[in-house]
N, C-alpha and C positions, 0 to 999 in steps of 0.2 A: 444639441451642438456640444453641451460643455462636456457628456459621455466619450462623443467620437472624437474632439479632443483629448481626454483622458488617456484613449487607446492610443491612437498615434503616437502620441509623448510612450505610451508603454512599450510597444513596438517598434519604434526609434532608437531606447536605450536599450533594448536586449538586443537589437542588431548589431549595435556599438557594441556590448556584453561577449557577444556572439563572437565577434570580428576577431577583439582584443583577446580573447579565451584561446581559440584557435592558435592565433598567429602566438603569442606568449607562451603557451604550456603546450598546446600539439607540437607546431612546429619549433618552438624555441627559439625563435626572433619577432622581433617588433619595429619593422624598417618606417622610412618617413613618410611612404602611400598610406600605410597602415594608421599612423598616429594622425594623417591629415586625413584622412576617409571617418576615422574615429572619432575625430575633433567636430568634424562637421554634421556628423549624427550629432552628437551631445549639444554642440550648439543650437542645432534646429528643434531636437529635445528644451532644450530651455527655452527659445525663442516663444516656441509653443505655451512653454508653462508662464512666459510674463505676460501673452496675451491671454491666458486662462486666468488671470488674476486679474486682467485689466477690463474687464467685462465687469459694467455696471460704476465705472470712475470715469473721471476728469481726462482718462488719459487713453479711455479706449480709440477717442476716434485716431490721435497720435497713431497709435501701436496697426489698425487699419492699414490708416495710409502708407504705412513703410512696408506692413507687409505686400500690401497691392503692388509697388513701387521692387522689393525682394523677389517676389511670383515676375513678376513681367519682365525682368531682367534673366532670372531663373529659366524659365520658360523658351525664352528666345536663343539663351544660348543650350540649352538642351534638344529644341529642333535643328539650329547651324549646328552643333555639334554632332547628330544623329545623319543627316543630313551630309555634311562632311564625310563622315564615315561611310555613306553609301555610298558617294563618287571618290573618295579618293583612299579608303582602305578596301585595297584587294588582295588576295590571296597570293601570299608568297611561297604556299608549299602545294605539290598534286594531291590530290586523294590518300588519304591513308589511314591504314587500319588498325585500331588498340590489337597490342598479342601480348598475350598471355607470358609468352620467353621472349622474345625479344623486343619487346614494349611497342613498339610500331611498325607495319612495314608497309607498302606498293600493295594498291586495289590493282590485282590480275585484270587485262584486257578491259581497259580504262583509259580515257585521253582525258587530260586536263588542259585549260587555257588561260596562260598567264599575261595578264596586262599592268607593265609598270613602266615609270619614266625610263625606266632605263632598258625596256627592251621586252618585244612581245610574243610569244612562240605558242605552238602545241605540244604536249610529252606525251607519247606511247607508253604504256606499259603493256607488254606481252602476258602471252598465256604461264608464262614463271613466275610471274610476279617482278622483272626487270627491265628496267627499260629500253626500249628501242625491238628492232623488228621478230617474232615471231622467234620461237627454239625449239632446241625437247635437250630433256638431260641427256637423252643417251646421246655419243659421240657420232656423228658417220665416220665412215673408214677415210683416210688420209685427209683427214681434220686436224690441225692444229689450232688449240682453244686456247682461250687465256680468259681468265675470270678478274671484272675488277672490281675492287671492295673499297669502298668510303662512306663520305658524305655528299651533301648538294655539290661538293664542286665534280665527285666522280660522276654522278649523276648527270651532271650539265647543266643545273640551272643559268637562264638565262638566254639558250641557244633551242634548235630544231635539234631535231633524233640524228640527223644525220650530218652535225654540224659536232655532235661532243667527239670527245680527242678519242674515246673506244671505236667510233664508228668512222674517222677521219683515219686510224691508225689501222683497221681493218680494210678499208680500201688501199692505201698505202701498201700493206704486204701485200697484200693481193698481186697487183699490179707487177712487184718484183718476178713474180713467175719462180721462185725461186724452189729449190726441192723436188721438181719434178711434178708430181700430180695434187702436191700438198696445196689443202688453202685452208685459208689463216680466219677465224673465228674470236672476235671480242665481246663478251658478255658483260655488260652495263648493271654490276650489282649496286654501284651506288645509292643509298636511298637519304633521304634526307635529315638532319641532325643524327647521324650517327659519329658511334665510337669505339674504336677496336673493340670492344668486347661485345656492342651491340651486332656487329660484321661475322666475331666469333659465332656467336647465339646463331646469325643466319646460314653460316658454313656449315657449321656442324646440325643443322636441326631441317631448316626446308633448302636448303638447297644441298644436301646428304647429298641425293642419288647423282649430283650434277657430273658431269665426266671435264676433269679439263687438266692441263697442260701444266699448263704455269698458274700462279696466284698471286694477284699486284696487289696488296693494300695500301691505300690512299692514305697517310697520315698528314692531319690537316690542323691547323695551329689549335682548331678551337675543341679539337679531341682531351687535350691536357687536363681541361678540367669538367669540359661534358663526361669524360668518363668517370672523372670521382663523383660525378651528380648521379650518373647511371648507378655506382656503386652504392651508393645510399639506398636507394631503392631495389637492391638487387635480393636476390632469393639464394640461399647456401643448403646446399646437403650434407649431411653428418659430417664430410671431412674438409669442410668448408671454400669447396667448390660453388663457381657459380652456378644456377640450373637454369635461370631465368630474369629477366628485369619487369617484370607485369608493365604492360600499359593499360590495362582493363579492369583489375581485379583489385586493385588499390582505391579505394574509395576518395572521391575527391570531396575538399574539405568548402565549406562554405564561401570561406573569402577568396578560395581559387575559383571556384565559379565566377564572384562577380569581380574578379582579374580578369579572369578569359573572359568575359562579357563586353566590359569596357575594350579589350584590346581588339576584337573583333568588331565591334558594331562603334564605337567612336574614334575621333581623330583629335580633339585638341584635348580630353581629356586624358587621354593614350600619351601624348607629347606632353605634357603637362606633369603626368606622374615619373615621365622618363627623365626628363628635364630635375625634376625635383630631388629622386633618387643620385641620378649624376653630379647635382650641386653639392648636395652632404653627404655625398661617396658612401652610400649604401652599397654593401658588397653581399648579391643575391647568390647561392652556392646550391640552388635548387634545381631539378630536373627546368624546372617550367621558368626559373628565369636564364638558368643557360641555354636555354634550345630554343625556347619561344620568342625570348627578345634580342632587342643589342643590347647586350652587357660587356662595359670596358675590360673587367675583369678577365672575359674570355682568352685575350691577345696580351694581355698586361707584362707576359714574362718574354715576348719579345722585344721588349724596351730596352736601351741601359740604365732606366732609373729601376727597372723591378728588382729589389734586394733580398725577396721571398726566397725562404728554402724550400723548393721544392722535391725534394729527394723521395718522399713518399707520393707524390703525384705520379712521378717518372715512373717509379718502380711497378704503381697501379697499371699504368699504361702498357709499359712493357709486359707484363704478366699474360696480360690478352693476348699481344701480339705473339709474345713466346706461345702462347695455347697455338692458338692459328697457323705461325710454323710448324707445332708440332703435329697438326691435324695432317699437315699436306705433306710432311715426311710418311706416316701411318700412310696415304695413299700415295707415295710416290709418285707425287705432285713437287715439282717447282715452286721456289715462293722465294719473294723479295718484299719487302719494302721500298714505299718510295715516297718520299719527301721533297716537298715547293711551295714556295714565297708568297706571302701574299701581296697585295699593293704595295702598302707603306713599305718593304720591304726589299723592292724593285726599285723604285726610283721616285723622288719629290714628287711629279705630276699623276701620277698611276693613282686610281681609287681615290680621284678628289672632286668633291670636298666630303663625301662620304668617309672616309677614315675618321672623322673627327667626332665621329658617332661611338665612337671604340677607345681612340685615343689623344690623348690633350694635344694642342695645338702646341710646336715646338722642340715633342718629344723626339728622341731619337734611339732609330731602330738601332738593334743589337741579335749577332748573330752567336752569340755567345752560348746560349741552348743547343747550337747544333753540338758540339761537340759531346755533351750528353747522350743524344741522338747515335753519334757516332760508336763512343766508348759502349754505351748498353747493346746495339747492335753486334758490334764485335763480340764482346762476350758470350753473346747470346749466338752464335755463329750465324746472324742473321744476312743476307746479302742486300746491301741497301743502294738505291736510285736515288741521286741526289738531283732534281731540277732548276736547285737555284743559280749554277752556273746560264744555264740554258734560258732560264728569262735574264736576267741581264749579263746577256752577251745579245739580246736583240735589240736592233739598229732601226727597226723599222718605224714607217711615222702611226699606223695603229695603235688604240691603246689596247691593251692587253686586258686591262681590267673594266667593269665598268663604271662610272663616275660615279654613284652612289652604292648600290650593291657589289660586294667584294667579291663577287664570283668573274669568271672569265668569260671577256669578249668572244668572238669566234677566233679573232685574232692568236689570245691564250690559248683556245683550245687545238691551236693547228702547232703552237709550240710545243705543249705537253706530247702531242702527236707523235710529234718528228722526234722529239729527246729520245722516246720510249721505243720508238721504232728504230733507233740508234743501237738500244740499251738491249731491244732483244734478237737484233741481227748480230750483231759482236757477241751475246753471251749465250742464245740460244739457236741460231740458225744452223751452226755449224753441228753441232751435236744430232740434230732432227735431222740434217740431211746425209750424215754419216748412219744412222738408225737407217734411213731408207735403200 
């Protein structure tokens, strides 16, 4: 016994060793999960070594009873906790696959099924690797295609294939009859936590051969600083281009493992380390805590309290985007930008009580970034889709958003629909039906 004692106690503090190594000198932070994961090895490390001394004294049976008393408390909350996690964490993202350049993307000809409080659906992914029904890259004759590029919200999470604004906005033209023998084609490139540059990566590398029309990129609040996390991780060629963001080929570090572990298989201990983090504003600027969790940081510069200069974030952002215009000029390709609100954003009631998962209760929104938005656009001769008039100018009693996940009701998504199918009968219809 007093052996496998000994190891334990060994094994314990080199985990702790291990942890603190990692997080301190690979990574170069040392957040409050970190030092409370760390704390509670060295603790149980010593715990161990007073009842390894207390073997053969006056105080062994004491040190027993507390551990019997430590175990049974332990114990119980490690089954409700496990437990927990099985009925009430479920998968918030479909299937998808580590790449090499653009760090993740859509299992081709795959259906995923999502069940959460706030809404339950099936997602298609086609034989391209995009969601929603069946393609091919090559164009048919009197096709008018339009490709659209984001994250989860171009994606649709939360809604059916035939329920997001691509496929809501595709029946729509349709329907117009407009142009003569034209019909109108929306391709669902969405994929989940992405950011302009990881959208770039997918334009230019597997979705090359795609034939299409126009090109919409979705920029979405929490791009701002997923794309500096992407940029950390990114791969450069001699003239300091990017060539790739690896999601496969980057070795994951030991205490990211038992991150991703705890976040996938428990529930209070999952909530407990997010809770702890948000109390002493630990501020995560990593691929895995921008994408994988809710990080306040994400949205923090829609605030009017955010005083941060972000002038080198903007610039990051735009760089991609400017790539991506310039891909679809080289094909004489269309391309816009387009830009929309999230809850808090909209109105008091939208995204509640969920927002306050992001941002302090109180705060107040600021649209003061758009005009950054604006000015780099211009410069960049970029044509940009502004959405925010378009949700609040809506009157209706739906909410648009849904109560805890900030993605869009179906309601949202018939908004985004209509704006866009505004946006490209006024500035593209006329031109394609003068061409015919």
């Amino acid at each position: 016994m007093k052996k496998f004692i000994l190891a334990v106690i060994v094994i314990t503090i080199a985990t702790a060793v291990a942890i603190a190594y990692e997080r301190y000198f690979v990574q170069s932070e040392f957040g409050p999960s970190s030092l409370l994961g760390v704390s509670l090895l060295l603790l149980f490390a010593l715990a161990l070594t007073v009842t390894l001394f207390s073997r053969g004294t006056r105080f062994h049976e004491a040190v027993t009873g507390v551990w019997l008393a430590a175990l049974s408390v332990g114990l119980t909350f490690v089954v409700v906790d496990l437990v927990a996690g099985v009925v009430l964490v479920r998968p918030l993202s479909p299937e998808l696959s580590p790449d090499k350049i653009r760090h993740h993307k859509l299992v081709p000809n795959t259906d995923s099924r999502f069940e959460q409080p706030d809404f339950s659906y099936i997602q298609h992914v086609n034989n391209l690797g995009l969601r929603g029904k069946e393609s091919s890259f090559k164009k048919p004759s009197g096709r008018y295609r339009v490709l659209m590029l984001g994250d989860s919200f171009t994606m649709g999470k939360g809604v059916e294939d035939d329920q997001t604004f691509s496929a809501l906005l595709e029946v729509s033209l349709n329907q117009r009859r407009v142009c003569g023998a034209t019909t109108f084609e929306m391709l669902n490139g969405g994929v989940d936590s992405y950011a302009p540059v990881l959208s770039y990566l997918q334009l230019s590398g597997d979705l090359a051969p795609l034939e299409v029309d126009l090109v919409l990129l979705d920029l979405d609040l929490s791009d701002l600083l997923q794309e500096a996390a992407y940029r950390m991780e990114a791969v450069y060629d001699s003239t300091g281009e990017i060539i790739g963001v690896p999601g496969s080929t980057r070795p994951i570090l030991f205490n990211q493992r038992i991150r991703s572990w705890i976040d996938q298989h428990t529930f209070f201990t999952r909530l407990l380390l997010f809770h702890i983090n948000k109390w002493l504003g630990y501020k995560d600027f990593t691929v895995q805590g921008m994408v994988t969790r809710a990080n306040p940081e994400l949205i923090k510069y829609t605030l009017a309290e955010d005083k941060i200069n972000r002038d080198e974030q903007w610039a990051m952002i735009f760089a991609s985007i400017a790539k991506i215009k310039k891909l679809a000029d080289e094909r004489s390709t269309a391309f816009a930008l387009v830009i929309y609100p999230w809850g808090h954003q909209v109105s008091e009631t939208e995204w509640m009580p969920g927002r306050y998962n992001f941002i302090p209760e109180g705060a107040t929104a600021s649209d003061k970034y758009l005009d950054t938005i604006y000015q780099r656009s211009k410069q960049l001769g970029i044509e940009l889709v502004d959405l925010f008039p378009a949700f609040r100018a809506y009157k209706g009693a739906a909410p648009l958003y849904f109560k805890y996940d900030m993605h869009w009701t179906v309601e949202g998504q018939k908004v985004v629909a209509l704006a866009l199918e505004k946006y490209i009968v006024e500035r593209h219809l006329a031109k394609l039906c003068k061409s015919n």
